[in-house]
N, C-alpha and C positions, 0 to 999 in steps of 0.2 A: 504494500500500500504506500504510494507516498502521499506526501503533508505537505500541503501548503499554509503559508500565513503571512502576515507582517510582521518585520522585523523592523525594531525601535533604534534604524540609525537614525546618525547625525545630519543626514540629508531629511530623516522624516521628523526631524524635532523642526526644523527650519516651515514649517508652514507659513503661509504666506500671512492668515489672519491669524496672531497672536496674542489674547487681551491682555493689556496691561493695566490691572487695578488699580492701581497709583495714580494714573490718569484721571479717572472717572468719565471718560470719553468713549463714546463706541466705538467697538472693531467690528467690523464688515466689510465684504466686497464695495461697499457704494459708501463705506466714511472709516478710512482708517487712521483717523486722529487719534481714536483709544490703543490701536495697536503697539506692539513693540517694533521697531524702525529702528538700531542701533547705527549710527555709521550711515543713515541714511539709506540703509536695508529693510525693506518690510520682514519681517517674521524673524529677525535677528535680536535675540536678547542680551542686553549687556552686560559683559563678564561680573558687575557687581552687585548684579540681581541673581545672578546664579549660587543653585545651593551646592558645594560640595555633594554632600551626599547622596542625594538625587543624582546627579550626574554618573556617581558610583553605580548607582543603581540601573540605569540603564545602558552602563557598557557591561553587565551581565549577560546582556539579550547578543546574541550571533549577529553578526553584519548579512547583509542582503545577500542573497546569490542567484536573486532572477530577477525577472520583471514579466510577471505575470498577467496584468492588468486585475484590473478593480481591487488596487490595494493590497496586492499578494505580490511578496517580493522574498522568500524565502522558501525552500522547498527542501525535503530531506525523505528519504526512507532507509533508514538503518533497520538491522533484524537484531533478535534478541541472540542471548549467548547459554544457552543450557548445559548443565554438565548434571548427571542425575549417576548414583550408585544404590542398587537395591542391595541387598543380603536378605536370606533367606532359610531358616532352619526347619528341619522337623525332624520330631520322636516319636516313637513307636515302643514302647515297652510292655512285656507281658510277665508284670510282678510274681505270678503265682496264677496259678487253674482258676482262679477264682475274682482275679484282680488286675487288669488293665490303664495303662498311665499311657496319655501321647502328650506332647506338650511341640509349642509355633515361636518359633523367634523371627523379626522381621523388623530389617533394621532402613531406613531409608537415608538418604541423605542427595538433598538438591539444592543447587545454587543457582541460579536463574543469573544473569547479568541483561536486564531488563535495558533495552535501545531507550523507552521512553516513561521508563519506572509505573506507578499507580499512585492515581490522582485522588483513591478515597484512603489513602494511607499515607495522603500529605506529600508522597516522595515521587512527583511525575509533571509530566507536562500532555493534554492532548496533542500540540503541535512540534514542540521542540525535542529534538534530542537530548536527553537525559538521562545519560547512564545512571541507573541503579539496582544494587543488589539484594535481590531478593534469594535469601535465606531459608529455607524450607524443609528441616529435619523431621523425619519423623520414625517412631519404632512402634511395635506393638509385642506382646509374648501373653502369651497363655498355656495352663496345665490344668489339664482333667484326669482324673480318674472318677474309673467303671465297676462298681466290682456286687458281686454276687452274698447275699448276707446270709440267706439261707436259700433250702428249695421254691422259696414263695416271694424272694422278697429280693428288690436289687435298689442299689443306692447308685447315684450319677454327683459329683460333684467337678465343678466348674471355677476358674481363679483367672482374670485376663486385667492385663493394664495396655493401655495405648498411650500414646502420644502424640502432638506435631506441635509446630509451633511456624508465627509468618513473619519474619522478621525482614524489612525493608531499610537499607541505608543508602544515602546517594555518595556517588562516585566521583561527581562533577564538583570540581573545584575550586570553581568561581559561585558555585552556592551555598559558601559559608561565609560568613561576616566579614571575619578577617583578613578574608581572600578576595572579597569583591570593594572590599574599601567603603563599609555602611558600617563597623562595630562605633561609629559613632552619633548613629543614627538613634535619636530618642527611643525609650521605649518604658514603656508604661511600667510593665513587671519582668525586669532584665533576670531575674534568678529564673523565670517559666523559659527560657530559651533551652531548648535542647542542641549540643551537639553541633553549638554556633552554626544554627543553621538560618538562611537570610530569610524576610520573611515572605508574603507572597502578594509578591508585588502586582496591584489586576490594575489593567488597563482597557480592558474590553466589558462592557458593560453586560446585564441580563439579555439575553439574546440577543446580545451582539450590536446591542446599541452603545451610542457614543460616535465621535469620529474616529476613533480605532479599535470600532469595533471588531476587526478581526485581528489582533493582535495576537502574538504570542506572550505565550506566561508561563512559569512555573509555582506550581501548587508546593510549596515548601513550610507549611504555615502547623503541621502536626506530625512533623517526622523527626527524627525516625520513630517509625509503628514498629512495636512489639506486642506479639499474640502466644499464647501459649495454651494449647489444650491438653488435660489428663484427667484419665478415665478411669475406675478400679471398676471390676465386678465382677461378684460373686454369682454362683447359682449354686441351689443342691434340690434335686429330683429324690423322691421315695416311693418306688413303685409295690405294690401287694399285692398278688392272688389269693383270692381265699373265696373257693364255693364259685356261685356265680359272678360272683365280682372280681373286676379288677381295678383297685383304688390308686388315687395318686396323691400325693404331698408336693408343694415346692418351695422355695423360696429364691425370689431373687434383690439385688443388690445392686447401688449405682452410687456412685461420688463421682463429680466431676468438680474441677480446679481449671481455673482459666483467668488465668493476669495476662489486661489487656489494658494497651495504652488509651488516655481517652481521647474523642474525636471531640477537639476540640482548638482550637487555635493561638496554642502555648506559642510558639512561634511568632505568633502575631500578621497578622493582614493590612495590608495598607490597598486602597483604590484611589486610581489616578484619574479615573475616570471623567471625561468633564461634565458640567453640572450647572445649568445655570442660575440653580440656587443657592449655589456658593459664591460668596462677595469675591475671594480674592482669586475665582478658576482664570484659569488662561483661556477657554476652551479647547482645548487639548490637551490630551490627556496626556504625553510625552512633555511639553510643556509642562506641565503642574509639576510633574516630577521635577522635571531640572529645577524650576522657581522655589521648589519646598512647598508647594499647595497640595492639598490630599482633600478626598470627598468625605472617605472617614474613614475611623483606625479602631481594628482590632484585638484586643487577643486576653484569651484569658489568665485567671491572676496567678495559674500555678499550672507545674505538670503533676501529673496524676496517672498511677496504674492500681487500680484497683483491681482486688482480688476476685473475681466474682464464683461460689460455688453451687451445688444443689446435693441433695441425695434424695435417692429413689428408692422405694421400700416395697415389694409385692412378696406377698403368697397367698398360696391357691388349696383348693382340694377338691376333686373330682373323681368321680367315679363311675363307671362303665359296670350297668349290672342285666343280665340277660336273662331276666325270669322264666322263661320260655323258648322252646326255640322260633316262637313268631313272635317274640317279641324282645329289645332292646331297649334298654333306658339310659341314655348317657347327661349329669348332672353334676353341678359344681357350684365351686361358690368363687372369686375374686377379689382380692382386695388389695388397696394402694395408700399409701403414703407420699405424696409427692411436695416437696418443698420447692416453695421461688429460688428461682436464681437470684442470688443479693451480694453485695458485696461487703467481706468480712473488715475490710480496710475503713468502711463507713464514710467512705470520700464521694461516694454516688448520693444521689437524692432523687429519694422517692415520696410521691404520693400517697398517703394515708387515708383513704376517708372517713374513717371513726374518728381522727384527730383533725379533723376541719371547721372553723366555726368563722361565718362570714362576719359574724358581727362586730370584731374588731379590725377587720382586716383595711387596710387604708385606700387608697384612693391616689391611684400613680398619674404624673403626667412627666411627659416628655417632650423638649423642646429640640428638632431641627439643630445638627451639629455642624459649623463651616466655620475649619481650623487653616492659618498657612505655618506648616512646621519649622519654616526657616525662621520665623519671628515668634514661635512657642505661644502664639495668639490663637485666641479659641474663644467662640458666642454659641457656647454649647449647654447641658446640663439636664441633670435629671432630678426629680423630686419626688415629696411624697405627702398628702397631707390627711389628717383623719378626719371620721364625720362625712 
């Protein structure tokens, strides 16, 4: 498959209509008095409007390598890089006349080297190449025995643990802080970054609105993702003849454990996006960046891997009895114990509704946020009030 998209050179930061807020003047095709004109240039901004770090930011992005038309100036199709090793055991043991053991080992181990990583685990790009490695071990084993207790009676018991785990980290080098020239880029809650990773810079608006709307990006804003799943279960079967009957017993067993990183934007998000409800936008969204103008910024106040587990509790009894030989009765009974999935770490939040009570609950508003980061100015805010 190849990708097309826009790439955020320095020939596409140069647009011809630039607003410049300081002005207070219109920019348009038909009155470019509000524009930027450096040097007597339309769409040229002068070096002392420009922000460092924004600038950092957009020599992240690839330079051009087409010209495609309608704004597609970038094109790539790289293939992924897999490397996978199974192992694979089995047993077969015949303890005694009366008693049977097999037992499974299976060991997996995969490394992916992903061309354009995965965009719901934070470490990808739809458009751009982005090497990353995707991590993906996994094993399982299990042992049973079979065995015979008397002439009427046999016992089955069952013991299995599994595992895998998805572990995502990027490759790309110029997507960490220190490497792309932004570790001096604001940031709200600087201990939540993981793994100095930058954050995720959007210039391409909800469906692709905006004037660069089709922009490239990199999703970097909750990586690296770590997943882990593990499983225990037991079973034991008790089977009996006696007379017309043939009865059964069972029980079975479940724990699973799963620490998984949360989907959430430790990394932090910034949009460049243009807006013409923000006082200080350029109109353009590669603009804003360089100027230090943003539509808004996010990211949450911590990273978090919460524990999450459950266990599953069944047994049964059933029995098959044939009073006749026209006739068969097979009957039983079921039953379960089944727990929520929660998290032991108590870092998740959940809904309660036995502890819900509206009546003191307050009354939020929220106001419209349009910050420019080069001057740490902000007519933003949230509140709360009762009654």
């Amino acid at each position: 498959m190849v990708i097309s998209h826009r790439a955020s050179t320095a020939a596409a930061i140069r647009s011809r209509y630039i607003r410049d807020y300081a002005s207070g003047l219109p920019c348009s095709a038909t009155d470019t008095r509000g524009c930027f004109q450096d040097g007597g240039v339309l769409g040229r901004i002068p070096a002392n409007r420009l922000y460092a770090p924004g600038l950092s930011t957009l020599s992240i992005f690839p330079q051009a390598n087409a010209s495609l038309g309608s704004g597609l100036n970038f094109t790539s199709q790289d293939p992924d890089s897999p490397k996978r090793r199974e192992e694979l055991l089995r047993m077969d043991f015949q303890a005694s006349d009366k008693w049977r053991v097999t037992g499974r080992y299976m060991n997996n181990k995969e490394d992916i080297l992903q061309a354009y990583g995965t965009t719901w685990a934070g470490n990808g790009s739809d458009q751009l190449p982005t090497p990353t490695l995707f991590v993906h071990p996994g094993s399982n084993y299990m042992l049973s025995a079979t065995g015979i207790l008397n002439s009427t009676t046999s016992l089955e018991l069952s013991w299995g643990r599994a595992s895998n785990s998805l572990n995502y980290q990027l490759q790309q080098q110029q997507l960490f802080r220190a490497n792309a020239g932004v570790s001096n880029l604001p940031l709200l809650f600087p201990g939540a970054v993981q793994a100095d990773y930058v954050p995720w810079f959007i210039f391409r608006g909800d469906n692709g609105t905006g004037r660069t709307g089709n922009a490239g990006q990199y999703q970097t804003d909750r990586g690296p993702f770590t997943n882990q799943n593990i499983t225990h279960d037991v079973i034991a079967n008790l089977t009996k003849v006696w007379g017309a009957h043939s009865s059964k017993v069972g029980f079975y067993f479940q724990h699973s454990f799963k620490p998984q990183s949360i989907f959430a934007s430790f990394n932090s998000q910034i949009n460049f996006v243009d807006n013409s409800s923000n006082p200080f936008d350029t109109g353009f969204g590669y603009a804003n960046a360089a100027t230090g103008v943003f539509n808004f910024y996010q990211q949450a106040s911590k990273f978090a891997l919460p524990e999450w587990n459950y266990k599953n509790v069944e047994w049964y009894a059933q029995d098959n009895w044939k009073p006749s030989d026209r006739l068969t009765l097979d009957y039983g009974v079921r039953f379960y114990a089944l727990t929520p999935q929660w998290d032991t770490t108590l870092q998740a939040s959940n809904f309660l509704p036995d502890k819900f009570d509206s009546e003191p609950m307050p009354r939020s508003s929220i106001r419209r946020c349009a910050s420019a980061a080069r001057r740490a100015r902000a007519a933003c805010g949230a509140g709360w009030t009762r009654g």
